[in-house]
N, C-alpha and C positions, 0 to 999 in steps of 0.2 A: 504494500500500500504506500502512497504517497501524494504529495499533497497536490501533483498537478489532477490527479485520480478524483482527488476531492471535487477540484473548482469543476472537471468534467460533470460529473453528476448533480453538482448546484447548477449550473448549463440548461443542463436538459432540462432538470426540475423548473427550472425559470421561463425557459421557451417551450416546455413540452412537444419537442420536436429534435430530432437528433442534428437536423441536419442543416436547421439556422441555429442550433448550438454549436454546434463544430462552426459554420461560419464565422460566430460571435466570438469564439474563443482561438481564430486564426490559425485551424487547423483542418485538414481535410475526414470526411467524415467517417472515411473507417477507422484512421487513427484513432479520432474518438469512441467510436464504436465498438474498437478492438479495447484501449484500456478501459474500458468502464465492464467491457462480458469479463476483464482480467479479472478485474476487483469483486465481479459477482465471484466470481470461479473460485478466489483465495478464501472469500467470507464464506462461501460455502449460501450465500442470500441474494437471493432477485431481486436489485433494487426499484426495478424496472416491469410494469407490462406492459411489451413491444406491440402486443395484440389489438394495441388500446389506438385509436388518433382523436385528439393529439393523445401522443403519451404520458401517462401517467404513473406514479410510483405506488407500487406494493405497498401494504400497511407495514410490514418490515422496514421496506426503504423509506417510508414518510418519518420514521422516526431516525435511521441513517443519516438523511437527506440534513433532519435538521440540527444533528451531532456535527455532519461535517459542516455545517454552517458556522458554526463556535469554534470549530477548530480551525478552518481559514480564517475568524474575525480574530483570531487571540493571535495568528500569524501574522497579520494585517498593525494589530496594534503591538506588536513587537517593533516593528518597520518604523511603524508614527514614533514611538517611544525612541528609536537609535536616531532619526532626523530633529530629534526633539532635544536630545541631547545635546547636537550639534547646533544649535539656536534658528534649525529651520521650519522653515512654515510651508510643508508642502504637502503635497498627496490629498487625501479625499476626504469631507468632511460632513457625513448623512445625521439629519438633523428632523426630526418629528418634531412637531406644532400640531397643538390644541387648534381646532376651527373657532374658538370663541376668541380666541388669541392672536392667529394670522394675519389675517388683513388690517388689525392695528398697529400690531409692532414691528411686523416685518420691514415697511415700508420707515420705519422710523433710526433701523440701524444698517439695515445690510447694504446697502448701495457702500456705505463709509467702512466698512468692516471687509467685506472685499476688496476692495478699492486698496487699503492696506497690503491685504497678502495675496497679490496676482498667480502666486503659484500653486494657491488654496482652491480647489475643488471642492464649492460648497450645495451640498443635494438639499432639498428641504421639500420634505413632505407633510400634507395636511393629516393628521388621523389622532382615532378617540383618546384618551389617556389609557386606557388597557391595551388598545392596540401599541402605543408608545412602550407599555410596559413590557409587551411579548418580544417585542423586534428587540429593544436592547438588549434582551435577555438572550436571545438566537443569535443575536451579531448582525444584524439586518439594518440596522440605524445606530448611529456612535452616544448621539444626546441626545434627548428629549428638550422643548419649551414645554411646562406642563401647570397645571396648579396643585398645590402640596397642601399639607403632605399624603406622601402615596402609603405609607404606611409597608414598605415593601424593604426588607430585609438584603436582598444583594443590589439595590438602588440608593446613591447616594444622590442629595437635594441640594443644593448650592442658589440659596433663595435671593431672587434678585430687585424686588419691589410687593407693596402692599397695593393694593386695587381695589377702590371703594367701590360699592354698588350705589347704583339708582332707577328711581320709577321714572319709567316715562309711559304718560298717561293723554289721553287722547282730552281730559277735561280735567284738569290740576282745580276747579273753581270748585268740586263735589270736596276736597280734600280740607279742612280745617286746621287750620296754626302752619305753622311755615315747613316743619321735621314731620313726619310721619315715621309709625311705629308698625311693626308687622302686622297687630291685630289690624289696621288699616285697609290691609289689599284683599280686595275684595274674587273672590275666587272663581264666582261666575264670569269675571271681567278681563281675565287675568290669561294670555300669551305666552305658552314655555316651548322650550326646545324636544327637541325627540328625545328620545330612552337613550343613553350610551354617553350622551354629552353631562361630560364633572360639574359646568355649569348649572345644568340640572338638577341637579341634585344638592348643591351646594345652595339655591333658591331655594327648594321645598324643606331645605334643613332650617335656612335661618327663618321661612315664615310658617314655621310649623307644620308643614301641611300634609306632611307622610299618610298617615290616616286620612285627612281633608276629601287627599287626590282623587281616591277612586270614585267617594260619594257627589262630587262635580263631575254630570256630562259634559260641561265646556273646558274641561281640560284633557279632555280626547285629542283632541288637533293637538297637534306636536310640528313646529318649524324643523329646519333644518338649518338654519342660522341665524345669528342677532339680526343682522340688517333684514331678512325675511320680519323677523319680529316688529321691529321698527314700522315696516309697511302695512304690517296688517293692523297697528295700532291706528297708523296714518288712514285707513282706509275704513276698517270697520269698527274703529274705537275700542277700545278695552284700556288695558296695561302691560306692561311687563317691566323686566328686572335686565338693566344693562350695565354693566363695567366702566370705569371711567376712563377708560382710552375708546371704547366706542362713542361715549357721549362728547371726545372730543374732534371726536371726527363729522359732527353731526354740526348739518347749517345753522346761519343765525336762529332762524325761524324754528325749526324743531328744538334748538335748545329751550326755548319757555315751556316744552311741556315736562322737562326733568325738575325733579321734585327731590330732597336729600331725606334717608333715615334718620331718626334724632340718636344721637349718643346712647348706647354704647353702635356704629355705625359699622354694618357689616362691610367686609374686603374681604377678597381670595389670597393669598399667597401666589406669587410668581415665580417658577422658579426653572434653574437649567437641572436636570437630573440624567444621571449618568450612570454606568454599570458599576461595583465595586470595582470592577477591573479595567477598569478605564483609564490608560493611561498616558495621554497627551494634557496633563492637566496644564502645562504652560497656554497651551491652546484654548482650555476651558476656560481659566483666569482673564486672556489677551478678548474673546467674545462676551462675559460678564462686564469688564469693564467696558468695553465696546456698550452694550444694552445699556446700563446705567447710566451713563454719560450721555447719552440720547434721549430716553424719556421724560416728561414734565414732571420737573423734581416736587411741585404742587399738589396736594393729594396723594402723591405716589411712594413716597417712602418715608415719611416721618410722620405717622400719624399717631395720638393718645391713645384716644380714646374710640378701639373697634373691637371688633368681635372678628375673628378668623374662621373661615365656614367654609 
């Protein structure tokens, strides 16, 4: 066995197809197709059923499949760790982002954070925070942007700002006194995210509503993102619960309709999280301070008095 054997059968598992994996991996396709039957032949295991189009892997090989995924990412970060040494910034750098999270802060650091290290290959994908948690765990994405904490034993959290929440209500005039408390939001009226999103659930935590949810038919409808949220409040009135890098993204005119919680003021935690075994941390430290140094230091990181949820 060996480790080009490996990256062959993540190949095929990737394109489930032999033969734009062998393209993919700049080799002709019985080569590939010869060391990948070696490696059945020595395991004595079919990683592989050829029977299948596209191809597919054995229940034996799915779990093969995602062993040798850990063991080319622990080889991978061996490489980062010896250029890291040497004080350089190069090779590839896969990065998961929360969808509640993306389209506010992305645009706030990465243009200036590449722009730094031209020799940095940086991937960045959108997915849930369990999905964040699977792939770092596989080797499949290096960090996560996530909201904490994850409560997860080989993930380490390197927290990068506080994120207050707010209502924004299609008729702030129904509302009384300036702060509003969670008994306030009213449940019939009330706009959440689908099943999977932390934001989710980090809202029915701080307004009580776990029990509430199922007894409300108008919390059946599930968005699939804040800015969908935003529109439907614009459109068919109700409310809902947004982060304070969304609400600064938001025009003159929709901001009169955000309203603040009164003290103790719920926020998320933002944070970079990463495998115990992660080890370009110069790398993690140089992107940390990159994020901090960009976001509105206002609201964002020095706050009393909040509740973390």
């Amino acid at each position: 066995m060996n480790l080009q054997q490996l990256e062959y059968i993540i190949a095929v598992d990737t394109y489930r197809h032999f033969a734009k994996a062998a393209e993919k991996s700049f080799v002709t396709q019985a080569t590939l197709s010869m060391m990948i039957k070696k490696l059945e032949d020595e395991l004595g295991v079919k990683i592989f059923d050829r029977s299948r189009q596209p191809v597919i892997p054995t229940k034996e090989g799915e779990e093969f499949i995602k062993r040798a995924k850990q063991v080319i990412g622990e080889v991978n970060r061996l490489k980062h760790y010896a250029a890291e040494i040497k004080g350089e910034v190069t090779g590839n750098l896969h990065i998961g982002i929360i969808p509640t999270l993306a389209p506010y802060l992305l645009p706030l650091f990465l243009r200036g954070f590449i722009g730094k290290y031209p020799n940095l290959n940086v991937y960045i994908k959108e997915m849930i925070t369990d999905e964040i948690i699977e792939k770092i765990k596989i080797g499949e994405i290096d960090i996560g942007l996530a909201a904490t904490p994850l409560s997860e034993p080989d993930i380490n959290e390197y927290p990068l700002f506080y994120e207050e929440f707010f209502v924004y209500s299609s008729n702030n005039e129904r509302f009384s006194g300036k702060y509003l408390l969670p008994k306030d939001i009213d449940l019939k009226r009330l706009w959440l995210l689908e099943e999977g999103h932390c934001f989710r659930n980090q809202v029915l935590n701080f307004c009580e509503l776990k029990k509430k949810e199922i007894e409300s038919e108008n919390l059946h409808y599930e968005a699939g993102s804040i800015e969908t949220l935003i529109n439907l409040v614009d459109k068919y009135e109700g409310i809902t619960i947004i982060p304070h890098l969304a609400v600064l993204n938001l025009k003159s005119n929709p901001k009169k309709k955000i309203r603040e919680f009164a003290d103790p003021k719920p926020v998320r935690e933002i944070s970079i999280v990463a495998g115990k075994n992660f080890a370009r941390i110069k790398l993690l430290e140089k992107l940390k301070e990159e994020i901090i140094s960009k976001i509105p230091v206002e609201g964002m990181l020095k706050r009393k008095k909040i509740v973390a949820i």
